[in-house]
C-alpha positions in Angstrom: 53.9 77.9 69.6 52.8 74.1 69.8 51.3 72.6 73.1 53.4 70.3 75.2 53.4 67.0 74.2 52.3 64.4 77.1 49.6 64.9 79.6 47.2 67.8 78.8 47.1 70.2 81.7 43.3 69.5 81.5 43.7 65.8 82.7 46.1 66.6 85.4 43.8 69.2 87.0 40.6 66.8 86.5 43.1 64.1 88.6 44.0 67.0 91.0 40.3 68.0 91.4 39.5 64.6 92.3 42.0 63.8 94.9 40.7 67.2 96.8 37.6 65.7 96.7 38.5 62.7 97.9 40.2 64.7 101.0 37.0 66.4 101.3 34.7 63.5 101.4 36.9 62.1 104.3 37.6 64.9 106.3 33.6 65.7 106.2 32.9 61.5 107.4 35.9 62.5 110.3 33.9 65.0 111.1 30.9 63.5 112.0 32.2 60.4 113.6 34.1 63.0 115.8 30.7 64.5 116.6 29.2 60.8 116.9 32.0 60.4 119.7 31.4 63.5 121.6 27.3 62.9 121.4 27.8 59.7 123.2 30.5 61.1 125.5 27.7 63.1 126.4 25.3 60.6 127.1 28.3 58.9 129.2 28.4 62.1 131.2 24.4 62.8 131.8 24.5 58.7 132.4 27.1 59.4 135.3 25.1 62.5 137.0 21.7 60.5 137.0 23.9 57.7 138.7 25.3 59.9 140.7 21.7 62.1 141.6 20.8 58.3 142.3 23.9 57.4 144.7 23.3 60.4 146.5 19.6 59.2 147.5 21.0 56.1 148.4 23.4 58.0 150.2 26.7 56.9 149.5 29.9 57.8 151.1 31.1 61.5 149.9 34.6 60.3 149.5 33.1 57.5 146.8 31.2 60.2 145.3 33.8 62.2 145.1 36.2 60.3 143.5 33.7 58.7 140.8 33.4 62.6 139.7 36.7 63.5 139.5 37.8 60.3 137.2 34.6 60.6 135.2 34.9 64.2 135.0 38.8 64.0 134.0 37.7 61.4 131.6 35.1 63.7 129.7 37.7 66.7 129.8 40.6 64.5 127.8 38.0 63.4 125.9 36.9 67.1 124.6 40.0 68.1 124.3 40.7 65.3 122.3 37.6 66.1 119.7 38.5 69.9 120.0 42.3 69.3 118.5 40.8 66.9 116.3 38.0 69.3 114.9 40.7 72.1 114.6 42.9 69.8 112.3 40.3 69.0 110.0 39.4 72.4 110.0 42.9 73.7 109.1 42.6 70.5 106.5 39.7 72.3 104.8 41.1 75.7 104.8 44.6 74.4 102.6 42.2 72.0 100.8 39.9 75.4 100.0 43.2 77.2 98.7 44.5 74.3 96.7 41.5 74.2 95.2 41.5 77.9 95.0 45.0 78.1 93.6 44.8 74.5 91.2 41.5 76.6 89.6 43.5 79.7 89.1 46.0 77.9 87.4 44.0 76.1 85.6 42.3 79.0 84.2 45.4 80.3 83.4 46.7 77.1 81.6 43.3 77.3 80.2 43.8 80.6 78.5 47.1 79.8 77.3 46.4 76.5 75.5 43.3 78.4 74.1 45.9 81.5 72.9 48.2 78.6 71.0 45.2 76.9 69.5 44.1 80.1 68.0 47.4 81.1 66.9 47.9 77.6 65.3 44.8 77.9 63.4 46.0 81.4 62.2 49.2 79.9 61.0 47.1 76.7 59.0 45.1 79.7 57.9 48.0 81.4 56.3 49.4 77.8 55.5 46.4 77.0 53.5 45.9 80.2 51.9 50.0 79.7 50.3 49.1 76.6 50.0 46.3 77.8 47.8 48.4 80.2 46.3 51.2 77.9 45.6 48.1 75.5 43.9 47.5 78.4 41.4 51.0 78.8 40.5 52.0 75.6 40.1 49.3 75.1 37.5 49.9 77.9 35.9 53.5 77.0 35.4 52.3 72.7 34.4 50.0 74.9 31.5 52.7 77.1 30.9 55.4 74.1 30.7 52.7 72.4 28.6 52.4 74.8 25.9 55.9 75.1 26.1 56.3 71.4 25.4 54.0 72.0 22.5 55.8 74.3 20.8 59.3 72.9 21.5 57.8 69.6 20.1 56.4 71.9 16.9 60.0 73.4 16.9 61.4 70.0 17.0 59.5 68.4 14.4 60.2 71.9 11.7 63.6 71.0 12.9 63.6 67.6 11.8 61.8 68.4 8.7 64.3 70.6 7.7 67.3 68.6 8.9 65.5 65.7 6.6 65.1 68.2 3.5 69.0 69.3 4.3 69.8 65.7 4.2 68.0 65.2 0.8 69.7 68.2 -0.9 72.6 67.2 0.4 72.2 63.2 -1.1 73.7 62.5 3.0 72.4 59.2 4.0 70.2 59.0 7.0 71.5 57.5 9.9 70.0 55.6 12.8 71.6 54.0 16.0 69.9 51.3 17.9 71.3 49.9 21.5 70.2 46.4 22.4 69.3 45.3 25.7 71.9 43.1 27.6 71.7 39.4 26.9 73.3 36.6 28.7 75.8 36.1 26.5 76.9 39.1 27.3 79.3 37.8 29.9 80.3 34.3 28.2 80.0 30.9 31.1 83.0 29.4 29.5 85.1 32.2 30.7 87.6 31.5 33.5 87.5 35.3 35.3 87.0 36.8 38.5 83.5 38.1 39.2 84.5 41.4 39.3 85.8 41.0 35.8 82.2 39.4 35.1 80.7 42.5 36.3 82.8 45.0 34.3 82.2 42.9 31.0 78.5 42.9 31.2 78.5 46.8 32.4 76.3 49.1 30.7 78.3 51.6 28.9 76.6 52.3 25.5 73.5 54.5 26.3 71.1 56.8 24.7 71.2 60.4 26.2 68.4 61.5 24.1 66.7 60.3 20.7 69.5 62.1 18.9 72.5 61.5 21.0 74.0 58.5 21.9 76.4 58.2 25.0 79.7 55.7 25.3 81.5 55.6 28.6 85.0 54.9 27.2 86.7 53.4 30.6 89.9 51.3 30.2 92.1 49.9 32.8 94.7 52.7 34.2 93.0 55.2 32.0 90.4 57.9 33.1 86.7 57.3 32.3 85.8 59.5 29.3 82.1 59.7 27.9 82.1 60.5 24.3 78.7 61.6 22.9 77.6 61.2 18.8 75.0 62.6 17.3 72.7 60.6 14.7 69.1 61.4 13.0 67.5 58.7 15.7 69.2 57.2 18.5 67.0 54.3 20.0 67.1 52.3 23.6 67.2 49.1 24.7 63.3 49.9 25.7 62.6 51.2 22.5 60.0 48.3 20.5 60.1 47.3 17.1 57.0 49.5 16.2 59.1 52.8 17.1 61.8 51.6 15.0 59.6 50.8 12.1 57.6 54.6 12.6 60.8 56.5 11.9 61.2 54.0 8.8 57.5 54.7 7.2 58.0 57.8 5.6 60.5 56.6 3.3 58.1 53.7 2.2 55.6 56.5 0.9 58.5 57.8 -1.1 58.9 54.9 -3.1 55.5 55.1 -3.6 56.2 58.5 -4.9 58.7 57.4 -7.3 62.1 57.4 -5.3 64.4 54.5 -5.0 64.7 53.1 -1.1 67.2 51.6 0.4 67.6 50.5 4.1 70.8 48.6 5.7 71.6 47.2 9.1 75.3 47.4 10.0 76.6 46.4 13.7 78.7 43.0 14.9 77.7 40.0 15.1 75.0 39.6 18.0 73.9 43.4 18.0 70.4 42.7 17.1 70.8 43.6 12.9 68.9 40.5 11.9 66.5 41.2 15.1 65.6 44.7 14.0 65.2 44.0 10.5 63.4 40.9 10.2 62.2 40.2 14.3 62.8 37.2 16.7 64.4 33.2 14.8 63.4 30.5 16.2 66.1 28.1 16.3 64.9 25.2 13.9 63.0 26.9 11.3 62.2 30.4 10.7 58.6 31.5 10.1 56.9 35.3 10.1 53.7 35.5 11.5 51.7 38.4 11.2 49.6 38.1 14.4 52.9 38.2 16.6 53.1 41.9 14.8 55.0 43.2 18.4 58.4 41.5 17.4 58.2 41.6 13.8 61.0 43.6 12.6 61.6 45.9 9.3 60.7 43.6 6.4 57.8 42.7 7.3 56.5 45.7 8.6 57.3 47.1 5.1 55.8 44.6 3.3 52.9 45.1 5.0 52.6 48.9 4.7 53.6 49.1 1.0 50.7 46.8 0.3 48.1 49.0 2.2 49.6 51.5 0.7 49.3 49.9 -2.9 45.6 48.9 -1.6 44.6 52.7 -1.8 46.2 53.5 -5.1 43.6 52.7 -8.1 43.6 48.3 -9.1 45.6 47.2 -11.4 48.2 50.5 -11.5 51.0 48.9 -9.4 53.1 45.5 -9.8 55.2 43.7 -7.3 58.2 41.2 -7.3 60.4 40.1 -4.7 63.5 38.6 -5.0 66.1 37.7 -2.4 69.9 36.9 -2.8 72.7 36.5 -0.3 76.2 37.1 -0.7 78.1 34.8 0.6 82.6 34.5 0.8 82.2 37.3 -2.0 80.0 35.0 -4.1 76.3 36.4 -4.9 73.4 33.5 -4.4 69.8 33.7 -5.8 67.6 31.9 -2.8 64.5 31.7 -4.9 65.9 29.9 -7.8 64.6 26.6 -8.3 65.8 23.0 -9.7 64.0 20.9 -12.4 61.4 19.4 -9.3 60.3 23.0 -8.6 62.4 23.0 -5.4 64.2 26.4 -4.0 67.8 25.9 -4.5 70.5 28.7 -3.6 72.4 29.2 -7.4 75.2 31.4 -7.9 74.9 34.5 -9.7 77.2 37.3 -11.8 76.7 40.6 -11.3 77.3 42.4 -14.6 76.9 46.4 -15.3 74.7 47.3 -17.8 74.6 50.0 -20.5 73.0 52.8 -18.0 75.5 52.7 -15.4 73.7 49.9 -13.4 74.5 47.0 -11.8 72.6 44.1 -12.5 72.6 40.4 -11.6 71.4 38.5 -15.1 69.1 35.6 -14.6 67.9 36.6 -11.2 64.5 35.3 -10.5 62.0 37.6 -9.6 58.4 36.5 -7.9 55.3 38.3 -8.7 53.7 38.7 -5.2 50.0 39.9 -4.7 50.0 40.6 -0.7 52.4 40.6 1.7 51.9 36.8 3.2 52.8 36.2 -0.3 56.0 38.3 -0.3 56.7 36.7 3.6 56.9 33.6 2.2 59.3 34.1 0.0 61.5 35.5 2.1 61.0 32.8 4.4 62.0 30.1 1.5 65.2 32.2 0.9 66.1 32.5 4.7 66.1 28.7 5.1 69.1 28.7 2.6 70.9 31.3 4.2 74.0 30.0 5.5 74.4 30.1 9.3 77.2 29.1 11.7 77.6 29.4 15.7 79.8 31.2 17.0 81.4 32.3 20.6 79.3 35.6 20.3 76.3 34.0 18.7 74.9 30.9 18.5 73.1 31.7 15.3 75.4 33.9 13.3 74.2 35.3 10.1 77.7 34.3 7.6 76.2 36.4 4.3 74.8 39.5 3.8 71.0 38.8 2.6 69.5 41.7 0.6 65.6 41.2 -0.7 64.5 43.2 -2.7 61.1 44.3 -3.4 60.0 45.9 -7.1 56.8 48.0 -7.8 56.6 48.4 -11.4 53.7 51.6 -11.7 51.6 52.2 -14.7 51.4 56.4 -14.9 48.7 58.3 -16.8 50.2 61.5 -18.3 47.0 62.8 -18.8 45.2 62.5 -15.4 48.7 62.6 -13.5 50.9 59.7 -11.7 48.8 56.6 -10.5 45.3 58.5 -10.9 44.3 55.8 -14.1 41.7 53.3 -12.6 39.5 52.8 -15.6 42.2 50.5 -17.8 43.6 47.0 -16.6 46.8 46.2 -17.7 47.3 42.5 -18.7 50.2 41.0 -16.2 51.6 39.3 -19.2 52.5 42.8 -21.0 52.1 44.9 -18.1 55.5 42.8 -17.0 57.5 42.7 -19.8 60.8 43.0 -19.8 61.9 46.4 -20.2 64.5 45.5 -22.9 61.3 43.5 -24.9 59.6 47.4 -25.3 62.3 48.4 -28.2 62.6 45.5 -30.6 65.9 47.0 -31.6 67.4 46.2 -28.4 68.5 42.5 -27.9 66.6 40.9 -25.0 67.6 40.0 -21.8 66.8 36.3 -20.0 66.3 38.6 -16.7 65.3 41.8 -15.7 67.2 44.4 -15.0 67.6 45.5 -11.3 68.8 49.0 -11.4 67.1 51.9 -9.7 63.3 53.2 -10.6 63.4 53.5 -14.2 60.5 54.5 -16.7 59.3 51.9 -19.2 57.7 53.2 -22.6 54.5 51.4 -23.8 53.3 51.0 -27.3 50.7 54.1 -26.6 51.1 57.8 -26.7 49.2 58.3 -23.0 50.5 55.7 -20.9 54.3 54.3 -19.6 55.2 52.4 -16.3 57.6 53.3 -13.8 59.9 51.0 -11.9 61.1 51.7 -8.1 63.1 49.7 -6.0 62.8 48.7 -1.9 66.0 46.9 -1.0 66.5 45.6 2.7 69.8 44.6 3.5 70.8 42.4 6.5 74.7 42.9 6.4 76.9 40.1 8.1 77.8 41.5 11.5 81.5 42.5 11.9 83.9 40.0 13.9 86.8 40.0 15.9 88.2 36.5 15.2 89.4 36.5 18.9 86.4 37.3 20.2 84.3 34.7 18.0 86.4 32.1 18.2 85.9 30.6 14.6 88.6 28.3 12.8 88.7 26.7 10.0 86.1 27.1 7.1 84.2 29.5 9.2 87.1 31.6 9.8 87.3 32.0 5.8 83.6 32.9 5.8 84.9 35.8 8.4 87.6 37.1 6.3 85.1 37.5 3.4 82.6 39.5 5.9 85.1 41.9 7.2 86.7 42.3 3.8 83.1 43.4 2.2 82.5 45.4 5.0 86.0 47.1 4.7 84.8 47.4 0.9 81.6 49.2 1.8 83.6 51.5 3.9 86.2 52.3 0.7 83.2 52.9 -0.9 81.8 55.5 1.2 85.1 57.1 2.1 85.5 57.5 -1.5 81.8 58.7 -2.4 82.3 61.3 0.9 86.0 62.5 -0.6 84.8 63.2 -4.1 87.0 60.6 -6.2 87.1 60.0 -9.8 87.0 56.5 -9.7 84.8 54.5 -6.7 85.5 50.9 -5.9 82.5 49.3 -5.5 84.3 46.4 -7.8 86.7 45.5 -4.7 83.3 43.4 -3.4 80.1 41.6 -5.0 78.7 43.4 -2.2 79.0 46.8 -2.8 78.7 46.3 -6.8 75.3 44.5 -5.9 74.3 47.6 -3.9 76.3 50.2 -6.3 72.5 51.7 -7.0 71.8 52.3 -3.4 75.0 53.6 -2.0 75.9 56.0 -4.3 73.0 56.3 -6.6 69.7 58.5 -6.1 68.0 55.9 -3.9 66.7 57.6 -0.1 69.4 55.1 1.7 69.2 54.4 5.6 71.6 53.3 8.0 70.6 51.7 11.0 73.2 50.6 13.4 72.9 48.2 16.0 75.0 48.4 18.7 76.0 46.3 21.9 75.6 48.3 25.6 78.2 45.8 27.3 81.3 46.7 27.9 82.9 43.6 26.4 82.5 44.6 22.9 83.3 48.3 23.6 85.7 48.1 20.8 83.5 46.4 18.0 80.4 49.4 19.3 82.9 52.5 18.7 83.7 50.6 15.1 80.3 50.8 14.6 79.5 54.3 15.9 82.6 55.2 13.7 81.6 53.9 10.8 78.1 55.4 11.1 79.4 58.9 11.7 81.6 58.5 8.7 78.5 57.9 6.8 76.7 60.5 7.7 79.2 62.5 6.2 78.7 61.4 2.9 77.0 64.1 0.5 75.9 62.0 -2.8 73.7 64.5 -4.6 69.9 64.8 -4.0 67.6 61.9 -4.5 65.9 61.7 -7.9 62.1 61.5 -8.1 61.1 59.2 -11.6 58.8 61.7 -12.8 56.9 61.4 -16.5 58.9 62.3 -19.5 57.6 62.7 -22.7 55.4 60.3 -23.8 56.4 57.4 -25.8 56.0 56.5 -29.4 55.4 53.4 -31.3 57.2 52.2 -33.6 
């Protein structure tokens, strides 16, 4: 039981005690003025009978005498009874005072004792609290080390699962699939819009979110319909707080298996203003766009590859691997080759063909390819062919990609067969013959003015221990999807947006086709998907990454998305082919 809250019983019986003392002090000085009184009383009265022994001498009339007695004596009598009733109170006082006191210290004992009982049974009960308290201590840390190996294992469980999910997804040829939610931007809700703020608010809700790093939630909520959540599942679901660098970790691995002699391809699909261009080459400045490797936070896909092939390259033995770049755009269904140049040596944008070759492949015929020796090399080159990438604003974005750029990035690898892939370091190639074309190797095969851009291919040398292998990186930033409504474009822009949705509509056909088994697969219907025939339904490690809006104003364009994504995922193309050595060839 807890002690009353207020005054302590101790302070009230100090205060008590005091005010009997008080009493005390007072009756006590009553007292002896009383007595003071009656001393001098007396001294009155022995005053009075040595008058009167005096009078009598002088011999004064009896009846004086008499009478002087009587009124002195009367006098002294009242005055004695006075001091008696007076000495009687205050001796009454001191007899309650004595059992106040008597009684206040009983009380107070007993007060005493009972406080002292609830102190000690309130230190019993912190005893106990402290000893669950304790208790509760040891538990709880046993449970945090038991949810901590837990956590261990379920993220040993989880990674085996990926793993396996990843091998299932290369037997299977499926194409990986990633999803990645922007954060809201102020376009979001358009200032040109005449609407009510409410409306305002319900446009720029949130309703594309991540659940977990697999699942990706969309709160489906119409006017006069119920709200319905629909969840899809992808190999990587990102947030908007995700960075650039967590994107790009999921993307490494696949950059060591070009290294290992498998073809690479990885796409960005979304509308326009869902962060593609963002996510696979970083933040544009608005006059001119330059890559700088220091600002390595925003720096998107490209080059983040660039940059990891070459230290990848850098630990492989000199002079075993090759490296060209070259970027196109296609643009109202027309392929462009940004690196070409006029007769001053200035980079021109010149349209291309895109032809099939005798293997299969496609191939775009006097396409230049740069030989690139690091990756600021390779950035700026890419830069060059970005400043001729056409561009238009738009209602959704003020800097609106209008072509689908894909650079591509070539390693051409000189193999031992001997000491095994790569593991040569003693013998230099010279550039010159290390690069030659790979239709110059069989003089019985007419030459080509460019080389051929089909998947990793091996290319026989004019000795019995030594051939070259060629893989392929392409990095595709597709045109974003549009709702002409929603953009607002006319005119010649509104052509350009007939030519993106119609090549996007074409790389759908494609993988609807691929995903159904058909005979025949257009990837004819577009330049686009004939430029990236290799990729899409060739042996090349493809990945999809999706970027998606979280407003709730271009709910209908991020369900297209997420559609088309899941579609993809469905698509079984046969397992990935790894270029290893054939026989070696002879000279003839």
């Amino acid at each position: 039981m807890r002690p009353r809250s207020g005054i302590s019983p101790s302070f009230v019986s100090e205060q008590r005690i005091r005010q009997l003392e008080q009493k005390l002090r007072a009756k006590e000085e009553r007292i002896i003025v009383l007595e003071t009184e009656n001393a001098l009383l007396h001294l009155k009265l022995a005053e009075s009978q040595s008058m009167f022994g005096k009078s009598s001498t002088k011999k004064l009339p009896k009846s004086d005498v008499n009478c002087k007695l009587c009124c002195l004596h009367g006098s002294a009598r009242s005055t004695v009874i006075q001091l008696y009733g007076a000495i009687q109170r205050l001796k009454q006082d001191m007899k309650n005072l004595y059992s106040s006191a008597l009684a206040f210290s009983k009380d107070f004992q007993h007060q005493s004792k009972n406080v002292l009982y609830h102190i000690l049974a309130a230190v019993q009960r912190l005893q106990l609290h402290n000893e669950a308290m304790e208790t509760f201590q040891i538990k709880a840390l046993e449970l945090e080390h038991s949810l901590l190996d837990v956590s261990k294992r379920y993220q040993k469980e989880k990674q085996k699962r990926k793993i396996l999910h990843n091998s299932l997804i290369e037997l299977r040829g499926n194409i990986r699939v990633h999803c990645r939610i922007r954060p809201l931007l102020p376009f979001d809700t358009a200032p040109g819009e005449l609407v009510l703020e409410d409306r305002h608010r319900r446009l720029s809700e949130k309703v594309v979110c991540a659940a977990d790093d697999e699942t990706i939630l969309v709160k489906c909520n119409r006017p006069g319909h119920a709200l319905i959540n629909k969840t899809l599942q992808f190999e990587r679901v990102y947030g908007a707080a995700e960075t650039q660098e967590i994107v790009f970790a999921d993307v490494s691995p696949l950059l060591t298996s070009l290294l290992d002699g498998y073809n690479v391809c990885i796409m960005a699909y979304g509308q326009t203003g869902s962060g593609k261009t963002y996510t696979m080459l970083g933040p544009q400045p608005e006059d001119n766009f330059a890559f700088s490797l220091e600002d390595e936070p925003k720096l998107g896909i490209v080059p983040r590859a660039a940059e990891e092939v070459f230290r990848l390259i850098s630990e492989k033995p000199p002079g075993s691997h090759w490296i060209e770049v070259s970027v196109v755009e296609v643009y109202n269904n027309d392929v462009f080759d940004l690196l070409a140049k006029d007769n001053c040596g200035t980079t021109i944008s010149v349209k291309r063909d895109i032809v099939t070759n005798k293997e299969g492949k496609s191939d775009v015929p006097l396409l230049v390819y740069e030989p690139v020796e690091d990756a600021m090399e390779f950035l700026e080159l890419v830069q060059k062919g970005l400043q001729l990438r056409v561009k238009h604003p738009t209602f959704v974005h003020a800097h609106s990609s209008r072509s689908h750029l894909v650079v591509t990035l070539t390693i051409t690898t000189k193999a031992d067969l001997e000491d095994g892939f790569g593991d040569s370091s003693s013998q230099k190639l010279n550039k010159e013959h290390f690069f030659s074309s790979p239709d110059s190797v069989n003089d019985d095969k007419p030459t080509c003015p460019s080389r051929s851009s089909s998947p990793a291919q091996f290319l026989g040398e004019s000795t019995e221990t030594h051939k070259r292998m060629r893989t392929k990186l392409q990095l595709v930033d597709l045109a974003g999807s549009e709702c002409v409504g929603m953009s607002g474009v006319t005119g010649a822009v509104l052509r350009e947006t007939s030519f993106i949705n119609r090549s996007l509509s074409a790389l759908a056909d494609v993988l609807g086709a691929i995903s159904e088994h058909r005979s025949h697969i257009p990837y004819r219907n577009s330049k686009l998907t004939h430029l990236l025939q290799d990729s899409i339904g060739g042996d090349a490690k493809l990945l999809l990454v999706l970027c998606v809006s979280p407003s709730q104003k271009y709910i209908t364009e991020s369900l297209q998305t997420l559609g088309f994504g899941t579609r993809a995922r469905q698509v079984q193309r046969g397992q990935a082919k790894k270029r290893n050595q054939p026989g070696p060839s002879k000279s003839k």
